[in-house]
C-alpha positions as CSV (number, residue, x, y, z in Angstrom):
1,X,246.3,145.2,262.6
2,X,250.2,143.9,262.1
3,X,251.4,145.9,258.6
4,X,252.1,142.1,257.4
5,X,248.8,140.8,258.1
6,X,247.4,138.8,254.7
7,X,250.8,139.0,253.1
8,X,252.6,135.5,252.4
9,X,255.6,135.1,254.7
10,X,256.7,131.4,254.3
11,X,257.0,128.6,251.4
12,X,257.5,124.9,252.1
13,X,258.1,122.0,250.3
14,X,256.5,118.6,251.3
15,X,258.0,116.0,249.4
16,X,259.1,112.0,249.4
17,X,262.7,113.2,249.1
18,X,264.1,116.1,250.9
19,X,268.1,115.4,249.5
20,X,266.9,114.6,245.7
21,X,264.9,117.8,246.2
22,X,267.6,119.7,247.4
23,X,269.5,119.2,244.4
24,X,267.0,120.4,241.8
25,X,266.4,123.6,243.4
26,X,270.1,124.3,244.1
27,X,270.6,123.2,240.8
28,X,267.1,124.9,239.3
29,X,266.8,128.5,241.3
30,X,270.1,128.7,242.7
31,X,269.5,128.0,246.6
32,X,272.2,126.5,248.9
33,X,270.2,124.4,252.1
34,X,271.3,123.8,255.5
35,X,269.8,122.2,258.2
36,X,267.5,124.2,260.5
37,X,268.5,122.9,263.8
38,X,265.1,122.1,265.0
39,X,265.2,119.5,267.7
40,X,263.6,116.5,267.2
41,X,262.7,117.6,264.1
42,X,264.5,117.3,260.0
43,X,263.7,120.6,258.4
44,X,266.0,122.1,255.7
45,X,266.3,125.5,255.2
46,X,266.6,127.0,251.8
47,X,268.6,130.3,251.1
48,X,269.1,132.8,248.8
49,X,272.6,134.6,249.6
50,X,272.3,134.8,253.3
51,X,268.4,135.0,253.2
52,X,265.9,132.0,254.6
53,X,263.1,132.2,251.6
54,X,261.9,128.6,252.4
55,X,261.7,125.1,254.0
56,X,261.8,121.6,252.9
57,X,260.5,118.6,254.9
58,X,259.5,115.3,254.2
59,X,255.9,114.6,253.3
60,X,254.4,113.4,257.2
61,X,253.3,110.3,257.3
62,X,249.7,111.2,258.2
63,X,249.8,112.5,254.5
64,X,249.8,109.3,253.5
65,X,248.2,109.6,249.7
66,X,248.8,112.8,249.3
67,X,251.3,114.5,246.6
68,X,254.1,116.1,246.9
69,X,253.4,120.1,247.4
70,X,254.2,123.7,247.5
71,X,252.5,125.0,250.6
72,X,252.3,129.2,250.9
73,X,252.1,130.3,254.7
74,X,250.2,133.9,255.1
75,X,250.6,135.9,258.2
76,X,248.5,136.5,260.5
77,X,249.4,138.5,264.1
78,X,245.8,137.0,265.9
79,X,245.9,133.1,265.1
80,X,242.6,132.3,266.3
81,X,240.5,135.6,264.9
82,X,241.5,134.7,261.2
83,X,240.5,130.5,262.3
84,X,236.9,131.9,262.5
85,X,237.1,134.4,260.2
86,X,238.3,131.9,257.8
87,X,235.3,129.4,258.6
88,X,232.8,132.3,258.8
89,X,233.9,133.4,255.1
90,X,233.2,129.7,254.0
91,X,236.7,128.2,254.5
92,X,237.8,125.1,256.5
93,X,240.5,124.3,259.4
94,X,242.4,121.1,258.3
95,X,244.8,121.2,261.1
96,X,244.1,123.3,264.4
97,X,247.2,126.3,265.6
98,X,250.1,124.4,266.8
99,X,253.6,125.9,268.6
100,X,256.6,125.5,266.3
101,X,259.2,126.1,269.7
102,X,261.3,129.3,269.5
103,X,259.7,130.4,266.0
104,X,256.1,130.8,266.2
105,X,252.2,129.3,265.7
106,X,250.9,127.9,262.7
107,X,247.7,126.2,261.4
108,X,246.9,124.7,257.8
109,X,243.7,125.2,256.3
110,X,241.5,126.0,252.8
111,X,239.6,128.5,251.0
112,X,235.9,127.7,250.1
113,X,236.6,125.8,246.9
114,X,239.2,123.3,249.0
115,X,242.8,125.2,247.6
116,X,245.1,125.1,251.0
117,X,247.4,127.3,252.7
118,X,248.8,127.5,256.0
119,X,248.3,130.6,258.4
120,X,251.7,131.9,260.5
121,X,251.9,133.3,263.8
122,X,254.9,135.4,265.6
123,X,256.1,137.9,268.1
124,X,259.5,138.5,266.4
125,X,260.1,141.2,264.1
126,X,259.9,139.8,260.5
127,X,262.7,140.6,258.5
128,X,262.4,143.1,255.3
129,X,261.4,141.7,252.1
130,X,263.4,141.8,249.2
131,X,261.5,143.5,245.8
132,X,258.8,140.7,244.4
133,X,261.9,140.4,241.2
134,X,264.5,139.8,243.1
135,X,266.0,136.3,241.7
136,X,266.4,133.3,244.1
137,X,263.0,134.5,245.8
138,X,259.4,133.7,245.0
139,X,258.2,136.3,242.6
140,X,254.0,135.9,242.4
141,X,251.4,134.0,244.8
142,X,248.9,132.3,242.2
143,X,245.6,131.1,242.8
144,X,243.9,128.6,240.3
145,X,240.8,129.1,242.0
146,X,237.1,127.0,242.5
147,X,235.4,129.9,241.4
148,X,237.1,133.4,240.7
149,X,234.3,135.9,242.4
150,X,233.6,133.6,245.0
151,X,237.7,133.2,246.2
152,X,237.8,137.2,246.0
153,X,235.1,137.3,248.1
154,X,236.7,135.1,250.4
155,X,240.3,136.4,250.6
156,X,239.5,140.1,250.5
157,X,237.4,139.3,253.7
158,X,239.2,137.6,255.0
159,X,242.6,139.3,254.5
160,X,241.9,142.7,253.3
161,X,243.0,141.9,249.9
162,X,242.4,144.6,247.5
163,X,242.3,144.6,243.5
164,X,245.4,145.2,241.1
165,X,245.4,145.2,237.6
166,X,242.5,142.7,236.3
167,X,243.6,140.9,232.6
168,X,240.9,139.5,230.3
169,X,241.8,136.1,229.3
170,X,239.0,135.0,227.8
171,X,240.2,135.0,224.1
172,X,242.7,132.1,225.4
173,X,239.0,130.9,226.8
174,X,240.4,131.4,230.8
175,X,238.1,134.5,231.8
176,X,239.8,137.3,233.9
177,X,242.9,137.4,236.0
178,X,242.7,138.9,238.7
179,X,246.0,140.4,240.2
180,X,246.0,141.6,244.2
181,X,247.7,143.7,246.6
182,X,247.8,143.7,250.1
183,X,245.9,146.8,251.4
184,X,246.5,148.8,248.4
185,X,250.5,147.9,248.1
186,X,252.2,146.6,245.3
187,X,250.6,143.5,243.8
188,X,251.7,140.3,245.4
189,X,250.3,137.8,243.0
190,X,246.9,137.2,240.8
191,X,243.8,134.8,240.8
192,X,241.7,133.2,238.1
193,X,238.9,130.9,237.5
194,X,240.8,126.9,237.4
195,X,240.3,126.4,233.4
196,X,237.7,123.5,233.0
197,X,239.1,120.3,232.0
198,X,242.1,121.1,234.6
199,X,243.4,117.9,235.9
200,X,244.1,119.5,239.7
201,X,241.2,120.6,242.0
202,X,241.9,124.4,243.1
203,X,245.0,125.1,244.2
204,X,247.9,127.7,245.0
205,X,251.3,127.7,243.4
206,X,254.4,129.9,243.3
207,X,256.6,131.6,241.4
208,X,261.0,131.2,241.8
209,X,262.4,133.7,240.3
210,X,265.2,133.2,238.4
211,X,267.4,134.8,235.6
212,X,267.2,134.0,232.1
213,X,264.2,131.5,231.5
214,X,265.1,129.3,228.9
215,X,268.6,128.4,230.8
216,X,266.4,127.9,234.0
217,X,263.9,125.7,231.6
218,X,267.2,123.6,231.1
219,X,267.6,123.2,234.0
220,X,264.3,121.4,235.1
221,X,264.5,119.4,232.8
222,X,268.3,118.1,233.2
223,X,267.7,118.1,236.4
224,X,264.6,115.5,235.7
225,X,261.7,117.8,236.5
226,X,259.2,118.6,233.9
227,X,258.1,122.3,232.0
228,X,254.4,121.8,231.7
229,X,253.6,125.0,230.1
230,X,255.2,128.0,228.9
231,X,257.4,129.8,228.3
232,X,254.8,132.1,228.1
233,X,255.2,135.8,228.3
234,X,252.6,137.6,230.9
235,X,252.0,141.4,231.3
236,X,254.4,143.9,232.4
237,X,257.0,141.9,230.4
238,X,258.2,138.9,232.4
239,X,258.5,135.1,231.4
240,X,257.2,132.6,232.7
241,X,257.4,128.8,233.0
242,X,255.0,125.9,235.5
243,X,256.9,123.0,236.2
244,X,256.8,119.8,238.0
245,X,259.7,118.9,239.8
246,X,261.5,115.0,240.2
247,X,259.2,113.9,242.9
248,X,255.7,115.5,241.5
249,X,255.6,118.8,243.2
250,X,254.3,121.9,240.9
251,X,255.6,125.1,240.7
252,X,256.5,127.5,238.5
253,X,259.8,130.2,237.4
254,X,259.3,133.6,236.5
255,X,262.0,135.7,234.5
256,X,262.8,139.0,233.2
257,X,264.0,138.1,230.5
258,X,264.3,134.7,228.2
């Protein structure tokens, strides 16, 4: 098995309006964009310094009705074994392995309860990771999940997830939080039980990190996005912030410091 295998190696943005979204997150986390090059294809690339930490590209149009989105990639070195090991464990393929020319394979599809993410595939060498804190990168992988013992049971099979640090939640009535690792590593992000009531059906999100959250906060807001909860301050002494950006796409910032 790859040493990435199950860890999240790609973010993309799917939204109405690539330029308009270009500007908030330059403006928001600090990125400068450029075009990737592909032929036949508009895809922006997002850096941080001299580092690709994602891609923006407009929403296709056989997504017609559906929003704007974050979408997490996770690697996988054999395509097709995690496909049916995916719909074995309960999950679903929305969109079968497909070649992206030069770069590599990739396939979208969803855990049990319906939250999606897209598998990656490639032969090249994947570049080192900066530390999870490391602003202008994404900082946590979160799931809000159907059902929190039921998702576990589905990732760590799938994936070889293994348990972090759990936190009880349930004085703020939201159960436990479950925070993960890859294969025992450092902890790459944390799962919980979607609070009843929640307006969105299971989904993933991501963190930005950025410095100084209040100024970042600012920022969404000038910038015409929305702060939909926090700030908030979450074990091990960070900050944190969910947001909506211009065009309807959620996501969140994370801090060090306020």
């Amino acid at each position: 098995m790859h040493k990435d295998y199950g860890t999240f190696c790609w973010y993309e943005l799917m939204t109405p309006d690539v330029p308009a979204a270009e500007r908030f997150y330059a403006s928001v986390v600090g990125w400068s964009t450029r075009d990737s090059g592909m032929e036949g294809m508009n895809y922006t690339l997002a850096y941080a310094g001299e580092t690709q930490v994602a891609g923006l590209m407009e929403l296709p149009k056989e997504a017609e009705g559906m929003p704007p989105m974050w979408m997490g990639y996770i690697f996988t070195d054999t395509l097709e074994e995690t496909l049916g090991d995916i719909e074995m464990n309960g999950g679903k393929t929305h969109r079968q392995p497909q070649d992206i020319p030069g770069v590599g394979r990739f396939a979208v599809v969803a855990d049990p309860h319906g939250a999606v993410f897209s598998l990656f595939s490639t032969e090249d060498e994947s570049p080192d990771r900066p530390e999870m804190m490391t602003p202008g990168h994404i900082g946590w992988n979160e799931l809000m999940a159907g059902e929190l013992d039921g998702a576990w049971d589905f990732y760590s099979k799938t994936f070889g997830w293994t348990k972090d640090m759990a936190v009880d939640m349930s004085d703020a009535g939201m159960g436990t939080y479950q925070t993960f690792a890859v294969r025992g590593g450092n902890a790459i992000g944390g799962m919980m039980t979607n609070p009843p009531g929640t307006p969105m059906p299971p989904f993933w999100s991501y963190y930005f990190v950025v410095e100084g959250l209040d100024a970042a906060g600012k920022r969404v807001t000038d910038g015409g996005g929305q702060v939909v909860m926090g700030p908030m301050e979450v074990p091990g002494g960070a900050w944190i912030l969910n947001c909506v950006d211009p065009q309807g796409a959620y996501f969140s910032l994370v801090a060090t410091s306020r």
